[in-house]
MARRONU-998856 format. One record per residue: residue in three letters; x, y, z of N, C-alpha, C, O, CB in turn. Coordinates in steps of 0.1 Angstrom, whole numbers. Glycine has a CB too. Layout:
! MARRONU-998856
   rest     nc1     nc2     nc3    cac1    cac2    cac3     cc1     cc2     cc3     oc1     oc2     oc3    cbc1    cbc2    cbc3
    ALA       X       Y       Z       X       Y       Z       X       Y       Z       X       Y       Z       X       Y       Z
...
END
This chain:
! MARRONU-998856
   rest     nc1     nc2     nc3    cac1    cac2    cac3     cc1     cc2     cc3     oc1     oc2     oc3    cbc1    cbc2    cbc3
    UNK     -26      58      86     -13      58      92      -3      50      83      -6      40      77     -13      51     106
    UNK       7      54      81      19      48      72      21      35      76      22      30      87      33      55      73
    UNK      23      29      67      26      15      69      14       2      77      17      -8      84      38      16      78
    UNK       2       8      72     -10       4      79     -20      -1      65     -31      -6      66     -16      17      89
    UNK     -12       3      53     -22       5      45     -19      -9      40     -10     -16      45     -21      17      36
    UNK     -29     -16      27     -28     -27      24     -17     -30      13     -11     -23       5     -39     -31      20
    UNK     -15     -45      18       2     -48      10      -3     -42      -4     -14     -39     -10      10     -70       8
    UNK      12     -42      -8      14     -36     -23       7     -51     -37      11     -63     -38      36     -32     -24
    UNK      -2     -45     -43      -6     -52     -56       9     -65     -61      10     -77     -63     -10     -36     -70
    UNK      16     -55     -62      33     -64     -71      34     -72     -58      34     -84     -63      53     -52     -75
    UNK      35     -73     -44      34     -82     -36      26     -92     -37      30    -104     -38      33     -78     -27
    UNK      12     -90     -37       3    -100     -38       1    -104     -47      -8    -113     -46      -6     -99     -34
    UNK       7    -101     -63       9    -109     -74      16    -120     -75      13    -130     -82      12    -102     -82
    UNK      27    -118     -67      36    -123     -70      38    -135     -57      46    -144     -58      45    -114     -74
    UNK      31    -131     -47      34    -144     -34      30    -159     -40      32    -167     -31      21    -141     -18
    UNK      27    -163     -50      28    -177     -50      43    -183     -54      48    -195     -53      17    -181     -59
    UNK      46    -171     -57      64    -177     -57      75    -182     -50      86    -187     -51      71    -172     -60
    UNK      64    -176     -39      72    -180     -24      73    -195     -23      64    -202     -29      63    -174      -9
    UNK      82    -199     -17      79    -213     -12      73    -216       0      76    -211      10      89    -220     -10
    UNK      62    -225      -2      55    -231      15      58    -229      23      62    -240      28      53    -241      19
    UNK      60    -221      30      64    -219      46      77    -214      45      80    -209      56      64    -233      57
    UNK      85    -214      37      99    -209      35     100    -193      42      90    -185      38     104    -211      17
    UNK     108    -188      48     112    -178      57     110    -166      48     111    -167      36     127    -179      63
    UNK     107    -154      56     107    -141      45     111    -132      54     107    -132      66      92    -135      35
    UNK     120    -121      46     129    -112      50     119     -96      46     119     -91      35     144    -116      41
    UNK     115     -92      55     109     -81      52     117     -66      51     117     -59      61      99     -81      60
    UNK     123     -63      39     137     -56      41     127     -40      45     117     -39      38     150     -57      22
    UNK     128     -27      56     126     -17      56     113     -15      62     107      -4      61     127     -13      45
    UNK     106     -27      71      96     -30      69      84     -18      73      72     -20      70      97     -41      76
    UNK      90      -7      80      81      -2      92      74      -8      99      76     -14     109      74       5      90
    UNK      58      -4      92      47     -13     105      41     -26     103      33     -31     109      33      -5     109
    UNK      50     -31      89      54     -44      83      35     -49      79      28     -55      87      66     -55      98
    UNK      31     -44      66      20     -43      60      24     -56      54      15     -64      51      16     -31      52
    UNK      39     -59      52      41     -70      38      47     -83      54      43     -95      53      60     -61      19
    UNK      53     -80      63      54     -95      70      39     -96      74      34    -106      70      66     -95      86
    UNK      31     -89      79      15     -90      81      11    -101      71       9    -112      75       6     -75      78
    UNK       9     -97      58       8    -107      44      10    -119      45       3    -129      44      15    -104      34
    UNK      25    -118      48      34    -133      46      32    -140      59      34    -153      59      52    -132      44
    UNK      29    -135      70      24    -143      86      12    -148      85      10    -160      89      22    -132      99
    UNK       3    -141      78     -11    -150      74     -13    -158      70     -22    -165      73     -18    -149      69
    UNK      -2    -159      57       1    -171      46       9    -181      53      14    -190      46      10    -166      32
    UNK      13    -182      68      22    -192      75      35    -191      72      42    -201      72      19    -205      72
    UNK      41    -177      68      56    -179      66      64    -173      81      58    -165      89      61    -170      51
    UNK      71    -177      82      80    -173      92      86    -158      88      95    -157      79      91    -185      93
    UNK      81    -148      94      89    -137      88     100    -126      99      98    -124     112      75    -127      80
    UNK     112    -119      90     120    -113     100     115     -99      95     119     -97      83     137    -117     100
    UNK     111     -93      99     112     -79      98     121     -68     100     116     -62     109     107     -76     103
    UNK     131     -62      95     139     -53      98     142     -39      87     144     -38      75     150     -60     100
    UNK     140     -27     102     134     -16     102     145      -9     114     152     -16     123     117     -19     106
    UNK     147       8     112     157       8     123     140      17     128     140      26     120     178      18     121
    UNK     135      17     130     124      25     138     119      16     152     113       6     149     111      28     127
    UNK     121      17     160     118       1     169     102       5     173      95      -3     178     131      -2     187
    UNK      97      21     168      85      19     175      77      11     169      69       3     174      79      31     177
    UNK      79      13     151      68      10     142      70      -6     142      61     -13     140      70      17     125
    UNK      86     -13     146      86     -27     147      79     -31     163      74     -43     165     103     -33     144
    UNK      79     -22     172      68     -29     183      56     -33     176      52     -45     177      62     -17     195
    UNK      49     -24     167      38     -29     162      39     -47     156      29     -54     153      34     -19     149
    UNK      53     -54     156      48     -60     147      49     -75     157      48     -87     153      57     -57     132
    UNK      50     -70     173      50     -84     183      40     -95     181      28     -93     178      47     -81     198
    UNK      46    -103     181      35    -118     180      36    -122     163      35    -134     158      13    -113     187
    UNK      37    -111     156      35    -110     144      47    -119     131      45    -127     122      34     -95     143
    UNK      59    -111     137      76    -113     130      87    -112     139      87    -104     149      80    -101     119
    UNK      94    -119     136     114    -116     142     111    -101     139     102     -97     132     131    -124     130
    UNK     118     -94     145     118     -83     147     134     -78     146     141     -81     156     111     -81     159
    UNK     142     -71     136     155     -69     144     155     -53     137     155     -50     125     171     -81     140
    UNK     156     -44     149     160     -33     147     174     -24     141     181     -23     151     158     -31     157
    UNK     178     -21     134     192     -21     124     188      -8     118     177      -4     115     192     -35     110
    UNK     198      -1     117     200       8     111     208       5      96     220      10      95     206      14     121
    UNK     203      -1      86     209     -10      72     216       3      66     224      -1      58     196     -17      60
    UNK     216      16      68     223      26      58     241      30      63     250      32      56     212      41      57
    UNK     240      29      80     247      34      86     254      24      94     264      27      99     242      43      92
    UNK     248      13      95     254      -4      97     257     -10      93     256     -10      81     251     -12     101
    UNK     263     -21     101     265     -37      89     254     -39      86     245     -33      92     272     -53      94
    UNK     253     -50      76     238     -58      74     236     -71      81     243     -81      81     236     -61      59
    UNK     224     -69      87     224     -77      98     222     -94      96     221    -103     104     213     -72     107
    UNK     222     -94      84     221    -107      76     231    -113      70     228    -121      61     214    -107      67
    UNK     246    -112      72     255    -112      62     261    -132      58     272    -134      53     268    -100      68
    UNK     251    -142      63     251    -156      56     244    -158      57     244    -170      53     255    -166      58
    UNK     229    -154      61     221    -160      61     211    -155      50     212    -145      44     218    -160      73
    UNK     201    -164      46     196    -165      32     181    -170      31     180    -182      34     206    -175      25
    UNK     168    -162      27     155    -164      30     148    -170      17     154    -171       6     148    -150      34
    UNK     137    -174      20     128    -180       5     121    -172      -4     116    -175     -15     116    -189       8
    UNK     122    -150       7     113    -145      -1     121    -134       5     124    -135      17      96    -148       0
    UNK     127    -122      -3     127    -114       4     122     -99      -5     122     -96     -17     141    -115      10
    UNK     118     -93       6     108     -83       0     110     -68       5     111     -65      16      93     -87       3
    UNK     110     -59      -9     111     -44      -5     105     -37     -14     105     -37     -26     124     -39      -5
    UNK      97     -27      -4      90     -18     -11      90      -3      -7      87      -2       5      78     -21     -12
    UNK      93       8     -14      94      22     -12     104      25      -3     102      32       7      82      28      -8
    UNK     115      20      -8     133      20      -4     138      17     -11     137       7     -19     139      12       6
    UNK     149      31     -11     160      24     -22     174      31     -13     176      43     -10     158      30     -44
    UNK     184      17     -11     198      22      -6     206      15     -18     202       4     -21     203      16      10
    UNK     214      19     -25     218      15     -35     231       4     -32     235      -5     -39     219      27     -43
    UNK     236      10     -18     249       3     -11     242     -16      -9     249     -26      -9     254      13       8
    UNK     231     -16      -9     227     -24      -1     223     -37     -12     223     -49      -9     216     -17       7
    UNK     219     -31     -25     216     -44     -33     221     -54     -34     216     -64     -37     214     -44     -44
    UNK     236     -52     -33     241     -68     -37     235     -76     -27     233     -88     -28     257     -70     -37
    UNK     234     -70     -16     230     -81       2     219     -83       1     214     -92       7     233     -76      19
    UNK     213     -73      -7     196     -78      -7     190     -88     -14     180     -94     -12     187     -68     -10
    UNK     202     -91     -30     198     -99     -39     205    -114     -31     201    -125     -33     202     -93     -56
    UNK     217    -109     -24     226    -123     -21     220    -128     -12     224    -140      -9     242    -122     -17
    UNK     205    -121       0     203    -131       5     185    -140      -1     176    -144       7     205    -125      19
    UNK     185    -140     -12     177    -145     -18     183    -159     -17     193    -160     -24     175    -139     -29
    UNK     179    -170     -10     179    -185     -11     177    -193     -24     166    -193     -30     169    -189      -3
    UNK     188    -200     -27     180    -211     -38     169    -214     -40     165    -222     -32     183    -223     -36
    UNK     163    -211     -45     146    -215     -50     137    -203     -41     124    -202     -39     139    -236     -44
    UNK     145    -195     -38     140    -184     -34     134    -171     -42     137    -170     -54     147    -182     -28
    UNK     127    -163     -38     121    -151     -45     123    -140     -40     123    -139     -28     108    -151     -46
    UNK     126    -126     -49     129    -111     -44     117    -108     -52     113    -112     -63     145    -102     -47
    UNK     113     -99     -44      99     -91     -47     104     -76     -42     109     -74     -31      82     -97     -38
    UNK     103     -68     -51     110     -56     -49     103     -40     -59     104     -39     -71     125     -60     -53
    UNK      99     -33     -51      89     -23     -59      94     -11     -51      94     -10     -38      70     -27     -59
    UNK      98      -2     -58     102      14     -53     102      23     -68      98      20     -80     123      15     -45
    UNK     107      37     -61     100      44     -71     116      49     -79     127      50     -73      88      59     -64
    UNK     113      51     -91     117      55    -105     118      68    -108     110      76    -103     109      51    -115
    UNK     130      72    -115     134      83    -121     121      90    -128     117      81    -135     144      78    -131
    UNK     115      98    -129      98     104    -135      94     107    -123      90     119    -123      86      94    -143
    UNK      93     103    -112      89     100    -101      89     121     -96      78     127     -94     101      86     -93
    UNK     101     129     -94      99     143     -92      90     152    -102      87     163     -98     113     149     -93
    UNK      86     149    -110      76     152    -117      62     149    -108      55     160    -105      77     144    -132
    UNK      58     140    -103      42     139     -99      45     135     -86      37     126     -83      31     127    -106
    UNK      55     138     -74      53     139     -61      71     134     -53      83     135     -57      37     128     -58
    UNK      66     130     -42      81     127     -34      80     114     -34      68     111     -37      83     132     -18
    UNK      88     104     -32     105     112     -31     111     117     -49     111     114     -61     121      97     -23
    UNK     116     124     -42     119     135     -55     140     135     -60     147     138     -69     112     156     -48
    UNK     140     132     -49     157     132     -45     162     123     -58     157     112     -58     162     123     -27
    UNK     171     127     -67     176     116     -76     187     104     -64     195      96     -69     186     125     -91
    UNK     184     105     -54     194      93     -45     181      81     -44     185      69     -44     200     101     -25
    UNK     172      83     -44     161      78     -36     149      71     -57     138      65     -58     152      97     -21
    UNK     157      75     -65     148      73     -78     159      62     -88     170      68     -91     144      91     -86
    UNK     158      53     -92     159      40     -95     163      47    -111     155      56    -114     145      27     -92
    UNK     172      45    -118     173      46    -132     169      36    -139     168      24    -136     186      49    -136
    UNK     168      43    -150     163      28    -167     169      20    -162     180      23    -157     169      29    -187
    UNK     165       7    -161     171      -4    -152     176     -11    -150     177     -23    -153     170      -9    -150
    UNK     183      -1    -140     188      -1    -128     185     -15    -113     193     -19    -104     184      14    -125
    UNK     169     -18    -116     167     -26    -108     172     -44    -117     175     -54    -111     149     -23    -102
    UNK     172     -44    -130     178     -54    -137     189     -57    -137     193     -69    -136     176     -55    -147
    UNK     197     -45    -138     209     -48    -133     218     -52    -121     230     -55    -121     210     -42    -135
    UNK     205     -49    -107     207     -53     -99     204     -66     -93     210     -70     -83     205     -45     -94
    UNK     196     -73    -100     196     -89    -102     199     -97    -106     196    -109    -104     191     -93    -105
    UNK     210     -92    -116     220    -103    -123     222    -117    -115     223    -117    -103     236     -97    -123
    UNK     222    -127    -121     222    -137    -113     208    -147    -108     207    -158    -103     229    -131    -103
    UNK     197    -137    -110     186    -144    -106     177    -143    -124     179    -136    -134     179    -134     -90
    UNK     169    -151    -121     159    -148    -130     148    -146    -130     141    -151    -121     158    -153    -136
    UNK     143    -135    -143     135    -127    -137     125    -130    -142     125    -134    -154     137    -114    -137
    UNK     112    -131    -132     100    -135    -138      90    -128    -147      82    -132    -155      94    -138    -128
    UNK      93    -115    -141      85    -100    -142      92     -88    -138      98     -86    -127      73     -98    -133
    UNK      91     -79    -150      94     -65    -142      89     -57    -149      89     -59    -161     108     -61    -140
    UNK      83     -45    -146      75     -34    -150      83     -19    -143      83     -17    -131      56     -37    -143
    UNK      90     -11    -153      90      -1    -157      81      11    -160      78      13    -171      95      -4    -163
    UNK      75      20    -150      71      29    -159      61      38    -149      65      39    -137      64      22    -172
    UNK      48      43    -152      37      52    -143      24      45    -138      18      41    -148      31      64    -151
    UNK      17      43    -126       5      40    -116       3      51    -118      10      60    -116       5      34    -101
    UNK     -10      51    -121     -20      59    -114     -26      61    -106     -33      71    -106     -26      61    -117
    UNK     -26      55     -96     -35      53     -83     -26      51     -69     -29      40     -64     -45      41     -85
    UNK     -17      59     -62     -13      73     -67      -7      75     -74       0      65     -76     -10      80     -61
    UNK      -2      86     -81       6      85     -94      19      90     -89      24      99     -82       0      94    -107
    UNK      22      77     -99      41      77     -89      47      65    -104      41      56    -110      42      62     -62
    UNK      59      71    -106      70      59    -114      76      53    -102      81      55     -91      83      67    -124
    UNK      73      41    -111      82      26    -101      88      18    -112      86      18    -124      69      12     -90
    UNK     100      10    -101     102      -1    -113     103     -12    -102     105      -9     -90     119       1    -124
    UNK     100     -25    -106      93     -36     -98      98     -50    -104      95     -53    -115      76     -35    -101
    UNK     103     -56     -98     109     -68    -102     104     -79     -94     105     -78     -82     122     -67    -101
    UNK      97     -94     -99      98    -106     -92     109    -108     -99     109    -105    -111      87    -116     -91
    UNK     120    -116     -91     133    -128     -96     135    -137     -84     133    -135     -72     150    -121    -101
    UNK     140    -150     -97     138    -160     -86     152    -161     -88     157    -157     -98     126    -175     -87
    UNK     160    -169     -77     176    -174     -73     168    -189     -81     157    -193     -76     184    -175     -51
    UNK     177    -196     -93     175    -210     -92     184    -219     -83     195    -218     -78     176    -214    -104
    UNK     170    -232     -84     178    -239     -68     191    -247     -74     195    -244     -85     165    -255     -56
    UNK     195    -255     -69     208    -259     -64     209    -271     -77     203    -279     -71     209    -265     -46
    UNK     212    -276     -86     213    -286     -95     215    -301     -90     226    -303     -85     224    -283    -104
    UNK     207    -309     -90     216    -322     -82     226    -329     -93     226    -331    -105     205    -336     -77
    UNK     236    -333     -83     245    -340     -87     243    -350    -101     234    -359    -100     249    -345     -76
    UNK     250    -349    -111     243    -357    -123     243    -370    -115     249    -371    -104     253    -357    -140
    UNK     235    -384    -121     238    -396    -118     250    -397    -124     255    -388    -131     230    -406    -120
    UNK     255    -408    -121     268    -418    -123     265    -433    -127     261    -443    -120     276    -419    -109
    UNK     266    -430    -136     261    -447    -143     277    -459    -145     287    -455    -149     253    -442    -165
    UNK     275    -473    -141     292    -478    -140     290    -488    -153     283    -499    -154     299    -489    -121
    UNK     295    -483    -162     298    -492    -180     306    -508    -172     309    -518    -178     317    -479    -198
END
């Protein structure tokens, strides 16, 4: 069943970047395979999905907020997570809000599929396929830990995949009195 299967490899590579218990935003989630992940690990997770059946699955589990993110506002528009994560979605309207709600010392984990991608299966739509990168460009501002460009075999699909972290907040220099 979709969204039942186990979290994505680039997810579980990359969860130690999360911060300890710090909140995670599960952007698209469906039957939320990746808040499942991060609920185990003790994170506080929101899930949002406009499907409300596949977010019933996810009671006891995550925040739950049902949203329609293509055809709505974004239901997040100050608020700001430790981890936020998307996989096998791409709205292109939506990156800046997805990278802006990356928290200071926070992490975006983000894996969808790539231009090559109509060649060995769906989605095939050039709306829905990520250009030469296109996902780097959409991180400006963060830094990036990792990103991989290119073909999986297992199933075979082009992705492009980014961990970046938001750096945290600088403290104030001291003040020394001559």
């Amino acid at each position: 069943m979709h969204g039942s299967e186990d979290p994505s490899a680039w997810i579980r590579r990359w969860t130690h970047l999360v911060p300890a218990g710090g909140a995670v935003l599960d952007v698209a989630s469906g039957r939320g395979r990746h808040a499942r992940w991060f609920a185990q690990r003790g994170h506080p997770v929101v899930a949002v999905d406009r499907d409300a059946e596949a977010l019933a699955t996810l009671h006891g589990v995550a925040d739950t907020v049902e949203a329609d993110i293509e055809n709505g506002p974004w239901p997040f528009p100050e608020r700001q997570f430790a981890a936020v994560v998307v996989t096998n979605y791409l709205w292109r309207a939506l990156l800046p809000q997805i990278a802006a709600a990356v928290a200071p010392g926070g992490v975006l984990l983000y894996e969808t599929f790539a231009q090559g991608n109509e060649t060995v299966g769906k989605p095939s739509r050039p709306d829905f396929l990520l250009a030469p990168g296109e996902l780097l460009a959409a991180c400006q501002g963060l830094r990036i830990v990792a990103y991989e460009d290119g073909f999986l075999d297992n199933p075979p699909r082009f992705v492009q995949r980014i961990a970046a972290v938001r750096g945290a907040p600088s403290p104030a220099p001291a003040r020394y009195q001559l």
